[in-house]
N, CA and C of each residue as an Amber inpcrd file, in Angstrom:
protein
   678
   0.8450000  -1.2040000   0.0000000   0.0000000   0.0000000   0.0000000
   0.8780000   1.2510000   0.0000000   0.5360000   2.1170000  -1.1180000
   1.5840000   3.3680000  -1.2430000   1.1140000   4.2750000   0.3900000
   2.3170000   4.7110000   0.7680000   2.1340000   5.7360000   2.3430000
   1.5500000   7.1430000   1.8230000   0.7730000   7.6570000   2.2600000
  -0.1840000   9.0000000   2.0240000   0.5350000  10.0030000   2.8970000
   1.6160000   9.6540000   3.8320000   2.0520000  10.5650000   4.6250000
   3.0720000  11.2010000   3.5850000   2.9630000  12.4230000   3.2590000
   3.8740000  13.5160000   2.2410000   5.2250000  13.0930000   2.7510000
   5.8520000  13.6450000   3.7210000   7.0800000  13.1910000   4.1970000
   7.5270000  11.7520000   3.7500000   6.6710000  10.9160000   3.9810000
   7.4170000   9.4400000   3.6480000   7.3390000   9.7360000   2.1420000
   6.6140000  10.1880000   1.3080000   6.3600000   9.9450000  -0.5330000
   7.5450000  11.3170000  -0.4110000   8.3620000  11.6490000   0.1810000
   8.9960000  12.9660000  -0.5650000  10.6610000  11.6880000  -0.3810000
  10.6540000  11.3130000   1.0760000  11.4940000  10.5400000   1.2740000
  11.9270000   9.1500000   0.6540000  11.0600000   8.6860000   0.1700000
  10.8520000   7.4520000  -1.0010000  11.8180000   7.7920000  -2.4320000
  11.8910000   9.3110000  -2.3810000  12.6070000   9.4600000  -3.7790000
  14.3520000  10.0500000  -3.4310000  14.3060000  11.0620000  -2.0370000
  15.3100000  11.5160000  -1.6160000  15.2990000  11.9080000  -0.4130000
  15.8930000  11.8810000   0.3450000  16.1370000  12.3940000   1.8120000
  16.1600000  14.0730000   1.6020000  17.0320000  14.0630000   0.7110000
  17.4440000  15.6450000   0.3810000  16.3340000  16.4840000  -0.0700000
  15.5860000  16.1480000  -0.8570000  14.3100000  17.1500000  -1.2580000
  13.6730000  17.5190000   0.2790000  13.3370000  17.0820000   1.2470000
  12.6870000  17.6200000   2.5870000  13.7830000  18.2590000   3.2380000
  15.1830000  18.2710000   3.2210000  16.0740000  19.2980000   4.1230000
  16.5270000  20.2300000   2.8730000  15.9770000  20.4530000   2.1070000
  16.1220000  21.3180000   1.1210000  14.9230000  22.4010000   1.0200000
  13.5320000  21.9090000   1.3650000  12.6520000  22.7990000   1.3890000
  12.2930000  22.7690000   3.1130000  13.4070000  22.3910000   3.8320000
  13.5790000  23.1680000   5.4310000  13.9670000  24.2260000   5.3210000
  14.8960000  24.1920000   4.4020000  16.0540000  25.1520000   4.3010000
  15.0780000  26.4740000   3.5090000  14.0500000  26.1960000   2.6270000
  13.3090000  27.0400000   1.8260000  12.2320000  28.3560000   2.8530000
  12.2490000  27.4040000   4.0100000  11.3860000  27.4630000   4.4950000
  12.1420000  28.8610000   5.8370000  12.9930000  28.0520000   6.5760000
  14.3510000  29.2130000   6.5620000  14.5920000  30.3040000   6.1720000
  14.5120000  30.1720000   4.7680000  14.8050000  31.8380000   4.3030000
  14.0980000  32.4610000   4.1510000  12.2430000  31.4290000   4.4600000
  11.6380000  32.9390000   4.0990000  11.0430000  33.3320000   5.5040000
  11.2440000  32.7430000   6.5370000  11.6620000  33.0990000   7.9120000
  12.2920000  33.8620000   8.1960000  13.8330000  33.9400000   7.7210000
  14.5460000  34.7960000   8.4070000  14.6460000  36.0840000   7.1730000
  13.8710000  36.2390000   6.2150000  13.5480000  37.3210000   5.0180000
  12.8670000  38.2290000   6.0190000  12.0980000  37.6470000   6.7400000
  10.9460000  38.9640000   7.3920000  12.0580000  39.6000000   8.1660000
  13.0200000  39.3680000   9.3010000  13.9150000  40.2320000  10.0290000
  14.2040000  41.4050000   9.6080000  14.7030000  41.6100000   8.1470000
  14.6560000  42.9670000   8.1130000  13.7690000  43.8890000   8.4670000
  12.2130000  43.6030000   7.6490000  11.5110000  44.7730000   8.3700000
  10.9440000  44.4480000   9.1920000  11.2030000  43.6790000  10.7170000
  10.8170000  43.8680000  11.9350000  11.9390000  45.1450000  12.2850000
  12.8610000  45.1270000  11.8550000  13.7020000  46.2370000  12.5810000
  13.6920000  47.5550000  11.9990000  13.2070000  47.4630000  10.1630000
  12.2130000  48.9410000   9.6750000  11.1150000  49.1320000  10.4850000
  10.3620000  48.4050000  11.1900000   9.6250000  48.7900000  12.1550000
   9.9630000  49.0230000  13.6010000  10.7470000  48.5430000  14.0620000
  10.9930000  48.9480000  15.2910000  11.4790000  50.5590000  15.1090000
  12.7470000  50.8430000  14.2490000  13.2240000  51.5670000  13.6290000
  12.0390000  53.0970000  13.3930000  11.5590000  52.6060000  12.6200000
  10.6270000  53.7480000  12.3080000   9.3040000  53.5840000  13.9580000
   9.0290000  52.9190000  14.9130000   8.3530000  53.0890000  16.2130000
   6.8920000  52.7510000  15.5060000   6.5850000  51.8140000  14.8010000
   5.4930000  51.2970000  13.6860000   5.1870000  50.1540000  14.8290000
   4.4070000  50.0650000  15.7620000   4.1080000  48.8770000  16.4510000
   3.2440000  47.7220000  15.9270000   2.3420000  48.3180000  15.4290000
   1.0310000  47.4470000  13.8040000   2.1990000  46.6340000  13.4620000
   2.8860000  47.4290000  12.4880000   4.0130000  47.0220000  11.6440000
   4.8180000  45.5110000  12.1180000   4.9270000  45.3660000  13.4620000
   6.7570000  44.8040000  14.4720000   5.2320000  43.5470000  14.6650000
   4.6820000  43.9560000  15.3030000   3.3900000  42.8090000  15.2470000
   3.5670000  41.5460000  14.4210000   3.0410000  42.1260000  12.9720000
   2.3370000  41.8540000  12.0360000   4.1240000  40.7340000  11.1800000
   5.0440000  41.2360000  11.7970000   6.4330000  40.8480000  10.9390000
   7.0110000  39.7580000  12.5700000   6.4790000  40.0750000  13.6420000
   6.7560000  39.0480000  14.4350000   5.7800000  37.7340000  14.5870000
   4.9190000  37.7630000  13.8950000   3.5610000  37.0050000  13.8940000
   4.4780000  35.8760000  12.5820000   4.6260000  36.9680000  11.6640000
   5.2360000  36.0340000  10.1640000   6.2690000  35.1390000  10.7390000
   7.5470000  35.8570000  11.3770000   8.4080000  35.2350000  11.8670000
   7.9500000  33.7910000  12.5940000   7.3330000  34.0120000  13.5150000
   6.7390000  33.0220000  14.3740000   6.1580000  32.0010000  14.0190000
   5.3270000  32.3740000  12.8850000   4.4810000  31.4620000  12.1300000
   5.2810000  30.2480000  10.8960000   6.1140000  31.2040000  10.6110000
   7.4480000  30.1640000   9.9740000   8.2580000  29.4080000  10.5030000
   8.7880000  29.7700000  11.7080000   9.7310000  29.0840000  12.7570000
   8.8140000  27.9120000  12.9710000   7.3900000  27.9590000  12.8880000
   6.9750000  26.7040000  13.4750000   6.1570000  25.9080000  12.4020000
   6.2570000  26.0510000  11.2660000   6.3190000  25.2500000   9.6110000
   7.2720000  24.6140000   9.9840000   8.6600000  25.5570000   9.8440000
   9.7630000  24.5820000   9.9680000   9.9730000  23.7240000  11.1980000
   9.8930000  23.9950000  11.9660000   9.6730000  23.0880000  12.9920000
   8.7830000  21.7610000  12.7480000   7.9420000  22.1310000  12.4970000
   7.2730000  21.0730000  12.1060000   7.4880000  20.0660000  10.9980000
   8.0000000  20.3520000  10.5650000   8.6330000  19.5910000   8.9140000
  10.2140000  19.4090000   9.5820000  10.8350000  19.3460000  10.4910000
  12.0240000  19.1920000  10.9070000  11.2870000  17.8990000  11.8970000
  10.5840000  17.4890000  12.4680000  10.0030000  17.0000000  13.3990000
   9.6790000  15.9690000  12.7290000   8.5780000  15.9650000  11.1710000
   8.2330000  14.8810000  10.5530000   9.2520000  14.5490000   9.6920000
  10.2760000  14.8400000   9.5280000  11.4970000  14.6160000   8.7340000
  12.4420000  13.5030000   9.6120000  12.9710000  14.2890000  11.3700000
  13.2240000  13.4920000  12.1200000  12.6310000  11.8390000  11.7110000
  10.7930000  11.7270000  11.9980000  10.4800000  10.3410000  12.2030000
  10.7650000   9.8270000  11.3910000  10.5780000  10.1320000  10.0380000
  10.5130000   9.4810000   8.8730000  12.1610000   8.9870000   7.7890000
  12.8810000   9.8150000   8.3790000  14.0440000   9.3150000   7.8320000
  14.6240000   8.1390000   8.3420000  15.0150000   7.3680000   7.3070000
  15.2400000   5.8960000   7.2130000  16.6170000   5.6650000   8.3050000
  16.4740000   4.5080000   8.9020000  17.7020000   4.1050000  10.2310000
  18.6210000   4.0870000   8.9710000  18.7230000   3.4340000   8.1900000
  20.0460000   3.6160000   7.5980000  19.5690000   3.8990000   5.5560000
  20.4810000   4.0970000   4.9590000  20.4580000   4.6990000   3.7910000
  21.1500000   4.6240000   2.7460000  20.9970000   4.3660000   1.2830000
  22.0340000   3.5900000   0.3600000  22.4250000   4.6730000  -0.3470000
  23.2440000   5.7010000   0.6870000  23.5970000   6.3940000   0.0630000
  25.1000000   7.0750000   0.8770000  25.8580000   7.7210000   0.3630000
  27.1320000   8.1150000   0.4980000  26.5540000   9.2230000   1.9060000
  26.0550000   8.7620000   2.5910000  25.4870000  10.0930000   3.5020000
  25.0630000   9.2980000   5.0960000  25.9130000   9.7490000   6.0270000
  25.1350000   8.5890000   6.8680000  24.1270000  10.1450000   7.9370000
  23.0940000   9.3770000   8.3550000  22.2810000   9.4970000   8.5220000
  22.0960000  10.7600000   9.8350000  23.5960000  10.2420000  10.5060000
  23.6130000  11.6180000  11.6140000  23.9900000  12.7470000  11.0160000
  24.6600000  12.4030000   9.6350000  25.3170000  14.0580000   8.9030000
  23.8860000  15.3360000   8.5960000  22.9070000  14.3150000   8.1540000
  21.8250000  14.6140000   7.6700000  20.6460000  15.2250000   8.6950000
  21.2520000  14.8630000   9.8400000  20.5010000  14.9830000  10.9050000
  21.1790000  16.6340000  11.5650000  22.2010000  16.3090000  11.9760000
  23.3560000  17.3070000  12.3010000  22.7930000  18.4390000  11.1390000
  22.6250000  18.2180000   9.8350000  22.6350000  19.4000000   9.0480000
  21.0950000  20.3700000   9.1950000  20.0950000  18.9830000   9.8480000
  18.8890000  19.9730000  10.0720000  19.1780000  20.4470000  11.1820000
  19.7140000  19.8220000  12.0230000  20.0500000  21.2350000  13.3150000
  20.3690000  22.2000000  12.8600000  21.4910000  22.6050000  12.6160000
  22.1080000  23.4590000  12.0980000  20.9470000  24.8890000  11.0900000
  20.3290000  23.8880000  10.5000000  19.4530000  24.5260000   9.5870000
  18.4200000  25.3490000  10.7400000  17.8570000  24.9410000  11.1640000
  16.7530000  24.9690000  12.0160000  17.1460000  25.9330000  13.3830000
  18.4050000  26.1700000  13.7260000  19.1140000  26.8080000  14.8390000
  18.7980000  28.7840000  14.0860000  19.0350000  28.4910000  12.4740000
  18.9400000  29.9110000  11.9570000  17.3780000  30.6150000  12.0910000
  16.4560000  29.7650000  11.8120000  15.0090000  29.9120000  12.5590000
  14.9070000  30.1990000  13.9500000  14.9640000  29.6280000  14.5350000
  15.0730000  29.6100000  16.0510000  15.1910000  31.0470000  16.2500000
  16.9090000  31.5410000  15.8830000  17.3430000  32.7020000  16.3840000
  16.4650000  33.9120000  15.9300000  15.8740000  33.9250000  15.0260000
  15.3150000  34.8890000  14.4200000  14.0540000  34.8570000  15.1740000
  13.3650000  33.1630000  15.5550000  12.3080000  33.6070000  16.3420000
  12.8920000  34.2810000  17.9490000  13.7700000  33.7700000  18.0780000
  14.6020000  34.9810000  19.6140000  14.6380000  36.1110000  19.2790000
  14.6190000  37.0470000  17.9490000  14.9930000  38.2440000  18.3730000
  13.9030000  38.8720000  17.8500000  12.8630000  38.2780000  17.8440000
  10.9820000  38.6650000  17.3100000  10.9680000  38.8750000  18.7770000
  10.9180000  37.7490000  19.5470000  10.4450000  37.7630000  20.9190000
  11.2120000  38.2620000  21.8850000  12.3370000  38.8430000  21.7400000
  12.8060000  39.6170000  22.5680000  12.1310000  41.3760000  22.2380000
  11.9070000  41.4510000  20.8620000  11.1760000  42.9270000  20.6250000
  10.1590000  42.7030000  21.6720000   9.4500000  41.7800000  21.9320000
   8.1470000  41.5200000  22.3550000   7.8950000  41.9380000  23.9380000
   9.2090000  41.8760000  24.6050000   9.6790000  41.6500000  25.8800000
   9.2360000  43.0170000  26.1290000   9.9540000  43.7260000  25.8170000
  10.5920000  45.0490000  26.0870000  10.1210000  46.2360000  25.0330000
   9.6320000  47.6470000  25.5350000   9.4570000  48.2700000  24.6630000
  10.4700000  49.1940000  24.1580000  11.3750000  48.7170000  23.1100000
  12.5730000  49.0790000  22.7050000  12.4420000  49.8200000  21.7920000
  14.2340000  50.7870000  21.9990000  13.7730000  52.0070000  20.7520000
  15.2630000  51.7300000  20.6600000  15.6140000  52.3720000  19.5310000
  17.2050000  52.0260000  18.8330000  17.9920000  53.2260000  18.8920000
  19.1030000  53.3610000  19.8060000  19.8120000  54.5820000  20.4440000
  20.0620000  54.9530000  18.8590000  19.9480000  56.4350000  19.3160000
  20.1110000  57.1680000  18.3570000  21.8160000  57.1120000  17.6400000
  21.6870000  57.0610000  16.2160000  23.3340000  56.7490000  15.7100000
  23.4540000  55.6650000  15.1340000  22.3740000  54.7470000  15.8230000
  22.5840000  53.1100000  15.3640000  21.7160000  52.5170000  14.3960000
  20.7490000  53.4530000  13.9380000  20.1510000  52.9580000  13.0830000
  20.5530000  52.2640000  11.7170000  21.5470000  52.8330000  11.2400000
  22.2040000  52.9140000   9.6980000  22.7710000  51.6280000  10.0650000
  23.6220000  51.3450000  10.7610000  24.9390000  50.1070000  10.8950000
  23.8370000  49.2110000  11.6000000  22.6930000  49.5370000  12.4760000
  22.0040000  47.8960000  12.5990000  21.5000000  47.6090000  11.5920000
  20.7880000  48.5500000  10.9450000  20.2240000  48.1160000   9.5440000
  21.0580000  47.3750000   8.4940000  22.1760000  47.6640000   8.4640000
  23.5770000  46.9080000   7.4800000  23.7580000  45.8700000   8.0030000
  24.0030000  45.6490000   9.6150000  24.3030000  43.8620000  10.2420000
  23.1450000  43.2210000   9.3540000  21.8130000  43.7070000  10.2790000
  21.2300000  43.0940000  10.3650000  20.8440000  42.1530000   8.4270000
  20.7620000  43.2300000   7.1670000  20.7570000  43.0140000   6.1310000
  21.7380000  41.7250000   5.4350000  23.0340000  41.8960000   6.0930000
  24.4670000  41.3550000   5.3920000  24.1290000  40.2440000   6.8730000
  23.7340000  39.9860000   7.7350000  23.4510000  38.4970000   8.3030000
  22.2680000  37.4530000   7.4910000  21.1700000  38.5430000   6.9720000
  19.8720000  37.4000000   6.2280000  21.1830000  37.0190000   5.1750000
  21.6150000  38.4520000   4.0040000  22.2820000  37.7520000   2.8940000
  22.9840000  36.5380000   3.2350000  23.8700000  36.2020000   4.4430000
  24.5980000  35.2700000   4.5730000  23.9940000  34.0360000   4.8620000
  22.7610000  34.0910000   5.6920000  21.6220000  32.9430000   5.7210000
  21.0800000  32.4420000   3.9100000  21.0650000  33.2780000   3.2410000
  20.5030000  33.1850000   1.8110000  21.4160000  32.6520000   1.0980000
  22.8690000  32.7230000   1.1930000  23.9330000  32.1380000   0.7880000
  23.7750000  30.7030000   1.1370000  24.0800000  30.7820000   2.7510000
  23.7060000  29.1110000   3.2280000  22.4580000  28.2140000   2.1370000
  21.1570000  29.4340000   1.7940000  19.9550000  28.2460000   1.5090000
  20.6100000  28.0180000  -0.2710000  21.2570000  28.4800000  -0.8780000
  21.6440000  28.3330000  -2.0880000  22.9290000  27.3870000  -1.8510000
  23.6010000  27.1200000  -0.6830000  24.5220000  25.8030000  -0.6580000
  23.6100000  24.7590000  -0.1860000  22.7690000  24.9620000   0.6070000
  21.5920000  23.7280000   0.7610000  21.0740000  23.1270000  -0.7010000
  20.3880000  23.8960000  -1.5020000  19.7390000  23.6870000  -3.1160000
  21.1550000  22.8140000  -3.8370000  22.2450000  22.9610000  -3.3990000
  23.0630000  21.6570000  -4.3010000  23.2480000  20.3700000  -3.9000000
  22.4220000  20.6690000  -3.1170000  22.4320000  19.4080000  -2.8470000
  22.1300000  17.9380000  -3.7480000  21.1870000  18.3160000  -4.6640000
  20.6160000  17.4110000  -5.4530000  21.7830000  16.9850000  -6.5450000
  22.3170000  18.6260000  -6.8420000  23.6910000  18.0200000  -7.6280000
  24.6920000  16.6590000  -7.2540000  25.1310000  17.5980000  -5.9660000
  26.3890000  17.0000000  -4.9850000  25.8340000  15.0350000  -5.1970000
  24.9460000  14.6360000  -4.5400000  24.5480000  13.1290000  -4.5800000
  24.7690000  12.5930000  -5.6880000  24.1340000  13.4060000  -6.9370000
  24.4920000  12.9410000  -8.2710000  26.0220000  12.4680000  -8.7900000
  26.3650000  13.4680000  -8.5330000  28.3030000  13.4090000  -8.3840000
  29.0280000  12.7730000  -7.5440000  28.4340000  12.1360000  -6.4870000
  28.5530000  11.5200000  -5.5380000  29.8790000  12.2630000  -5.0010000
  29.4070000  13.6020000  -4.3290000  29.9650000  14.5350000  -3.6840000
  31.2930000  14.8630000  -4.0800000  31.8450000  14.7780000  -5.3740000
  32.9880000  14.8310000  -6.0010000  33.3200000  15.4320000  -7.4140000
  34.5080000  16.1080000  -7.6540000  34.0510000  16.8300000  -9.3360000
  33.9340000  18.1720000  -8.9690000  33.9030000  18.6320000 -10.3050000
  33.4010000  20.3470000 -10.1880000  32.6340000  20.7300000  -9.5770000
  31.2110000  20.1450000  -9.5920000  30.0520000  20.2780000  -7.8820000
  30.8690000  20.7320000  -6.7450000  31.8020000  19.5570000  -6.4940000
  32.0140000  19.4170000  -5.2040000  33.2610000  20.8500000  -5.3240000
  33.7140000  20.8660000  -5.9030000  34.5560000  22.1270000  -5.8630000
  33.9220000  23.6140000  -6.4140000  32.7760000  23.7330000  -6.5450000
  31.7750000  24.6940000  -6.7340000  31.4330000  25.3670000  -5.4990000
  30.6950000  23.8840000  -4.6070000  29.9110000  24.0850000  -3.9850000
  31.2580000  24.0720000  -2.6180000  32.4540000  24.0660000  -2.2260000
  33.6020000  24.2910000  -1.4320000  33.9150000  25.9900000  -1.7150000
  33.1940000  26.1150000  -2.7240000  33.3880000  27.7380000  -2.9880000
  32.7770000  28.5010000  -2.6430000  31.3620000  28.5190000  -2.7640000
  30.8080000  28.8090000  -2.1270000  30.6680000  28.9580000  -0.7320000
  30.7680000  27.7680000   0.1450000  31.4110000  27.7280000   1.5950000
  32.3800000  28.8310000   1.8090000  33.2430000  28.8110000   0.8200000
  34.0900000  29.6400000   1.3550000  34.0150000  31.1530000   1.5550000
  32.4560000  31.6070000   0.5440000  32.6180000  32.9170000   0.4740000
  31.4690000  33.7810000   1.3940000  30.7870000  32.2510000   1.6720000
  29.8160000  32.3910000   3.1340000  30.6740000  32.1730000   4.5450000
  31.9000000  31.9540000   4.7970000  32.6110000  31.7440000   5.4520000
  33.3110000  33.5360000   5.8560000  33.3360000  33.9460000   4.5700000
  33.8160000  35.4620000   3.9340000  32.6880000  36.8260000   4.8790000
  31.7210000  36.1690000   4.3860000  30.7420000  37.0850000   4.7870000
  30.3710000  37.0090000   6.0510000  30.5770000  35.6560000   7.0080000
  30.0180000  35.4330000   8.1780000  31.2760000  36.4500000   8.7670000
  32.2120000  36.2540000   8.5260000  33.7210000  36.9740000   9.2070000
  33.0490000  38.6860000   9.1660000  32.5940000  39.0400000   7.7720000
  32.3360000  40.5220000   7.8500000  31.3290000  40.6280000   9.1490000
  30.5610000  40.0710000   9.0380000  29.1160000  39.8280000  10.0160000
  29.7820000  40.3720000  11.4490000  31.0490000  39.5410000  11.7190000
  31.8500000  39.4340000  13.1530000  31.9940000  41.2950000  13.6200000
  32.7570000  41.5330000  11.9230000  33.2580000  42.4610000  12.2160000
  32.4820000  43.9630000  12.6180000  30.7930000  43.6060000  11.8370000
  30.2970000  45.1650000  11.9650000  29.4980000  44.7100000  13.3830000
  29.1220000  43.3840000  13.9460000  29.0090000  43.3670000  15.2050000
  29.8630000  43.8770000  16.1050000  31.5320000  43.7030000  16.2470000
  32.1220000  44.2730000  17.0570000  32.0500000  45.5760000  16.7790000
  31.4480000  46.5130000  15.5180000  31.6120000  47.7970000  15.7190000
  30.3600000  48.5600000  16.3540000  29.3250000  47.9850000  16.1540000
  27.8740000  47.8580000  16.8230000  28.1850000  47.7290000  18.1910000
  28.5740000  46.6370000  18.8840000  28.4570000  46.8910000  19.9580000
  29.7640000  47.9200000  20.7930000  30.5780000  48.5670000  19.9620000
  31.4550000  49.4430000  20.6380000  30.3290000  50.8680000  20.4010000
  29.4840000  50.8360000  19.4940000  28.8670000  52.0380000  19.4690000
  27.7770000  52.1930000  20.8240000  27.8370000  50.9670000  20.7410000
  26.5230000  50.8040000  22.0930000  27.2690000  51.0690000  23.1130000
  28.7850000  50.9380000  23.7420000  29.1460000  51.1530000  24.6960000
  29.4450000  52.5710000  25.0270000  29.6870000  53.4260000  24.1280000
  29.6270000  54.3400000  24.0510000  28.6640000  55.2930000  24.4730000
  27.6120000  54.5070000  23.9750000  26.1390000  55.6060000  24.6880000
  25.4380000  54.2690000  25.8800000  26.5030000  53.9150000  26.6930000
  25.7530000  52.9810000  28.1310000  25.1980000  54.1460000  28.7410000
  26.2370000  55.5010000  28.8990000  26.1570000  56.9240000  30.2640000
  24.1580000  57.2750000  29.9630000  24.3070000  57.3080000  28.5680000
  22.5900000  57.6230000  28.2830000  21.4820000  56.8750000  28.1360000
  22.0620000  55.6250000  28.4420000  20.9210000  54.2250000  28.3960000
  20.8750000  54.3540000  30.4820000  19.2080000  52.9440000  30.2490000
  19.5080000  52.3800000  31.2580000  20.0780000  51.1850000  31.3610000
  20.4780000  50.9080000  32.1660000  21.3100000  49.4750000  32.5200000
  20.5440000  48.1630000  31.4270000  19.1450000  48.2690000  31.7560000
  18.6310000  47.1490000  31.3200000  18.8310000  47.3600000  29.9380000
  18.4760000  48.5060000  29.4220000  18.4900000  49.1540000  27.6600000
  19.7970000  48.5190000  27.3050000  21.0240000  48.6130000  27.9290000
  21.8550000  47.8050000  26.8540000  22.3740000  46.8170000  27.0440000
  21.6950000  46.2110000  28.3500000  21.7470000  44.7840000  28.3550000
  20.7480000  44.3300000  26.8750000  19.7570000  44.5690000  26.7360000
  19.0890000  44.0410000  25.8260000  19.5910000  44.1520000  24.4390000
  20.0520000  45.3830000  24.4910000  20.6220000  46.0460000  23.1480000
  22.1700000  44.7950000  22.5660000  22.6910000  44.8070000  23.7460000
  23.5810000  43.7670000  23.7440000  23.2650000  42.5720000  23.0840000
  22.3160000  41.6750000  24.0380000  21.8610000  40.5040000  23.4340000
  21.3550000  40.6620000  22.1230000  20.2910000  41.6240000  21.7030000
  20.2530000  41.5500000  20.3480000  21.4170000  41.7640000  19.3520000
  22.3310000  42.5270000  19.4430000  23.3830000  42.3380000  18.6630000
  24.1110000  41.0860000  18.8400000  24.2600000  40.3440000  19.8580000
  24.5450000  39.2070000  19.6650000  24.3260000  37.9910000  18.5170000
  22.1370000  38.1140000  19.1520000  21.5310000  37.0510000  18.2390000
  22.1550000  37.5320000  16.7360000  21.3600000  38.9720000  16.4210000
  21.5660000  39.0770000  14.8530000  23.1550000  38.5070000  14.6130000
  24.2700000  38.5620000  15.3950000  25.0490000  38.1900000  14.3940000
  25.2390000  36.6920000  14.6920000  24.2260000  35.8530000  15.4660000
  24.1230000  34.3720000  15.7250000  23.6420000  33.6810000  14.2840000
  22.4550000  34.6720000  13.4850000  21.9310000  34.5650000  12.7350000
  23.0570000  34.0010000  11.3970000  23.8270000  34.7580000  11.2880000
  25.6230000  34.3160000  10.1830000  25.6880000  33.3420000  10.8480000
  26.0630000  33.2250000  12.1780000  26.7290000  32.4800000  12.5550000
  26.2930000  30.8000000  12.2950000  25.2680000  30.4440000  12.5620000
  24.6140000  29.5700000  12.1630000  24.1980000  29.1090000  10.9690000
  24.4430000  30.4470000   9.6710000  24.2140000  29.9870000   8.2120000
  25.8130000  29.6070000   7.6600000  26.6860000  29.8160000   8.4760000
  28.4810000  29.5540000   8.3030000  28.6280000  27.9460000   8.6520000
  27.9660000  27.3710000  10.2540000  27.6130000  26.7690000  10.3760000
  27.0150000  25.2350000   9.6790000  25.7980000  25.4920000   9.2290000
  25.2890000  25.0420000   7.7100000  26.2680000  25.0660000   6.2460000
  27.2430000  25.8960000   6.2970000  28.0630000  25.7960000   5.0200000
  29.0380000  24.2910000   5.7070000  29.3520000  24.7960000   6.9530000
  30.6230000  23.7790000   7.5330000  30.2090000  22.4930000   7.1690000
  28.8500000  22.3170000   7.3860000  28.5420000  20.5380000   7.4910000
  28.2210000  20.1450000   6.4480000  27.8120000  21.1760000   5.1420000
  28.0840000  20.5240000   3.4160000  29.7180000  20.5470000   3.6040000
  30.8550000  21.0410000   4.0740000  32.0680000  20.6760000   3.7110000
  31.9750000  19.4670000   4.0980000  31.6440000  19.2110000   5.3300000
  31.7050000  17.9550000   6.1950000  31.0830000  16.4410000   5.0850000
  29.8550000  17.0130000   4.4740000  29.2790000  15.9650000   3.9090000
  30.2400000  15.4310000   2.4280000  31.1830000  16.7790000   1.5980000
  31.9930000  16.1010000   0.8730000  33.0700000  15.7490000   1.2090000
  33.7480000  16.2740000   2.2810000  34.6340000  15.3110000   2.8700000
  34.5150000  14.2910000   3.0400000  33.6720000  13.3730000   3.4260000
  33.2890000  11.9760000   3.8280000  33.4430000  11.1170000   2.8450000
């Protein structure tokens, strides 16, 4: 009897087509971040709502399709891929969701406003961290190649290039965070204590956000290494 459960009929043909449209699912998750922070930014509360609702509502698609992916993937697999790599790579995937739903719900916490000065350079992290998540979901999409090639060949040295230039960008990510948060230290005398504690942690997450799509590049190296 053919299985009616989608997950098992997607998995019947490839493992990879369901951590490929995790990954789809990902970017258009962490796409909304920008304008939660054109809204915070501009003091648009409708706006921060309506883009933390999206956020939220995606984090838990993917979640959910990370969950029926978990059950349904096969104990073992006739393929050049063992089964914890595949597993390991939806973490990874799924960690870039997460964070983005952390820094929806930290707006949520607190009624935050963005020290004056910082608007321009959070707006740039925050922009050049999705691009680097969007990089990650376009090394996820070769996947279908990579198996074909059996992770070897021009693919595989394509797609090592790529890694490398999401590797490039996560480093920039590092760098306009450390300049972000020296700007924030700068104006602690005119915050309150709690204001840049928070201010803090969010510059953190956003640049957790790279950090975790660098992450996701590491464990496609990992998967053609093997």
């Amino acid at each position: 009897m053919r299985s009616t459960n989608p997950i098992a009929s997607l998995l019947g043909h490839s493992p990879f087509k369901p951590m490929q449209e995790h990954m789809r699912i990902i970017k258009e998750c962490v796409t909304e971040v920008p304008a939660l922070f054109d809204a915070l930014i501009a003091k648009d509360q409708e706006k921060l709502l309506v883009q933390k609702d999206k956020i939220f509502a995606k984090e838990q698609e993917a979640d959910d399709l990370k969950n029926n992916l978990r059950a349904h993937l096969p104990k073992s697999l006739f393929m050049p891929v063992d089964r914890r790599d595949l597993l390991e790579l939806l973490n990874r995937q799924d960690s870039i969701a997460n964070t983005a739903q952390d820094i929806a719900g930290l707006m949520m916490q607190r009624d935050m406003s963005v020290p004056a000065g910082m608007e321009e350079p959070l707006s740039a992290m925050v922009q050049r961290c999705v691009e680097t998540c969007n990089q990650a979901a376009s090394i996820v999409e070769e996947l279908d190649e990579l198996i074909e090639t059996g992770f070897r060949g021009k693919e595989a040295s394509r797609v090592e290039e790529m890694v490398a230039k999401l590797g490039e960008a996560e480093n920039e990510t590092d760098h306009m965070g450390i300049a972000l948060t020296r700007t924030l230290f700068e104006k602690e005398d005119e915050m309150s204590p709690v204001s840049v504690m928070f201010w803090y942690q969010m510059i953190q997450w956003i640049g957790n956000l790279a950090d975790s799509a660098e992450q996701v590049g590491n464990r496609m190296s990992l998967l053609i290494a093997r």
